[in-house]
C-alpha positions in Angstrom: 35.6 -7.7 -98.3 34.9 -4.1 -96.8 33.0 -5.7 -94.2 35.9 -8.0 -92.8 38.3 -4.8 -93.0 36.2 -2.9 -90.8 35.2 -5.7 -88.7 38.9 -6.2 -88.0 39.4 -2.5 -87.5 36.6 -2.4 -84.8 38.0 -5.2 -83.4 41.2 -3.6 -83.1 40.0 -0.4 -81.7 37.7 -2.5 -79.0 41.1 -4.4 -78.3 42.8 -0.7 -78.0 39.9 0.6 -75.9 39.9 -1.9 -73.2 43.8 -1.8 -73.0 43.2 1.7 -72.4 40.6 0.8 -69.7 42.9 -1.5 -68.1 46.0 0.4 -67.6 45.9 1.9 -64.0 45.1 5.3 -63.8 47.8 8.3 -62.8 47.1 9.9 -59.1 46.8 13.4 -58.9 49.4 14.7 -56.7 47.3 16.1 -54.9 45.4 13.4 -53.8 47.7 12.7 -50.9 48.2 15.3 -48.6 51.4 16.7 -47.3 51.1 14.9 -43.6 50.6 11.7 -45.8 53.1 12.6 -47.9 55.6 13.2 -45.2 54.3 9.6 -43.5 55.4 8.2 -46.6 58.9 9.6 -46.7 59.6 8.4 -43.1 58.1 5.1 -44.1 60.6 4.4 -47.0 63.3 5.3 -45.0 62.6 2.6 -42.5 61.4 0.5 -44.8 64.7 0.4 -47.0 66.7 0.0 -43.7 64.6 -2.7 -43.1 65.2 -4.5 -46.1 69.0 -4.0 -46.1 69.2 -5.1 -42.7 67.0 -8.5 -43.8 69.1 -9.0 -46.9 72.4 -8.6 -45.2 70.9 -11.4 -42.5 69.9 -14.0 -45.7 73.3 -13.2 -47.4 75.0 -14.0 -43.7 72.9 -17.5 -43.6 73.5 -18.5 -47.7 77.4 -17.4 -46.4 77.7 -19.7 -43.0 76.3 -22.6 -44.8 79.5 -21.8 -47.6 77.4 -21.7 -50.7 77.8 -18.3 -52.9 74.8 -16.3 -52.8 74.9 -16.8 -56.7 74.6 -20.7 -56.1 71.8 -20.5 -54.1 70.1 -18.1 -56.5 71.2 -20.3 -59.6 69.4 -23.0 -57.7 66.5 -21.1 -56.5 65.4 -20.1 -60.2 65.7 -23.3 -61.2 63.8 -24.7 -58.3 60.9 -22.4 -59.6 61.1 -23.8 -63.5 61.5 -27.5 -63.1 61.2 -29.7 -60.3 63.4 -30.0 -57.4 64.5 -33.3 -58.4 65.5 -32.1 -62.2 68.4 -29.5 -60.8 72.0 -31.0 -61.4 73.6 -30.7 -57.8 76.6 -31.8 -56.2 76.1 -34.0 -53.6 75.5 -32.7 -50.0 73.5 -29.2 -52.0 70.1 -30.3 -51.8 69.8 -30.9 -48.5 71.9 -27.1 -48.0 69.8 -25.6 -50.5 66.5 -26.6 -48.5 68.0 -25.8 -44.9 68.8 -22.2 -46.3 65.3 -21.8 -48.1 63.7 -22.6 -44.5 65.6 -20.2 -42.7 65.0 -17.1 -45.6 61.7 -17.8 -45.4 61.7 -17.4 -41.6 63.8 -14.1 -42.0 61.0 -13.1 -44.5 58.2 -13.8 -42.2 60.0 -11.4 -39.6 61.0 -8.7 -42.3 57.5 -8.7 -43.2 56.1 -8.3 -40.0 58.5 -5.6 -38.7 58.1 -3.6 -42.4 54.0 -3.8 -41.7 54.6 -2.3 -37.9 56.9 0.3 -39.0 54.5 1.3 -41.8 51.3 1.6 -39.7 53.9 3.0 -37.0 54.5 6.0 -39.2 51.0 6.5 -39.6 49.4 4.9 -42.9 47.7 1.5 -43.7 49.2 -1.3 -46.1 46.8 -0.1 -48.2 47.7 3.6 -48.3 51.6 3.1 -48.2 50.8 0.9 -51.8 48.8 3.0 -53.1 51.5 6.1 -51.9 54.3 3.9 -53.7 52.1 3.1 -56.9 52.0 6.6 -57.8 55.0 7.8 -56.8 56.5 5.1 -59.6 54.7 6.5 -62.0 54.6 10.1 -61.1 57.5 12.8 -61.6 55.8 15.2 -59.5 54.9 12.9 -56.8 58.5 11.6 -56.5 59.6 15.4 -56.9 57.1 16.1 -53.5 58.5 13.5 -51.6 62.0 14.0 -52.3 61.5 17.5 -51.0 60.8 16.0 -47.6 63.0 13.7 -47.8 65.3 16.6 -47.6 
């Protein structure tokens, strides 16, 4: 009996380990350096502009083809649970719903590209600018930094 109790608590504690192991590790905030730092900032400025503009576009699209951007969504989750043919629509939505899923993908495609040139246009990779954002989500001081020049 003492032998499956500590079995089970080594188990546990291996279990607790790699769990430990796994979970990503907090940058230093000084890892980045102010000139990266500042790159960043001016990145997520342009990069939330960006996005606004792109999401204004696929709400303008949803809107012209009169379906609520909370039908289309309503749809679109379903779309991703069951199969396309399961969703109860009214008649004439299906072929909407597709038509509009086209064209967001095709404003998404753009977004994409013009996010990517105005992040390596301020001056970091993909790469960095993730790795930037990663941190600063997890780190007070890091969001404390860039806030400062965002200022």
């Amino acid at each position: 009996m003492i032998s499956f109790k500590s079995n089970r608590i080594v188990a546990t504690l291996t279990m607790a380990f790699i769990f430990l192991l796994a979970l990503p590790t907090k940058a230093d905030t000084d890892d980045f350096s102010d000139q990266e730092l500042q790159s960043f900032a001016d990145a997520v400025v342009e990069v939330m502009a960006i996005q606004q503009q792109g999401q204004g576009e696929m709400i303008e699209v949803i809107e012209e083809k009169e379906m609520t951007v909370e039908r289309f969504n309503e749809i679109n989750m379903q779309a991703q649970q069951v199969e396309l043919e399961e969703i109860e629509l009214e008649d004439g939505e299906m072929e909407v719903f597709l038509e509009l899923l086209a064209k967001i993908e095709e404003i998404q495609i753009g977004l994409e590209e013009v996010l990517i040139e105005s992040i390596e246009e301020n001056g970091l990779t993909i790469e960095k600018y993730e790795e930037i954002m990663t941190a600063y989500q997890q780190d007070p001081e890091l969001q404390q930094r860039v806030q400062q020049l965002l200022q």
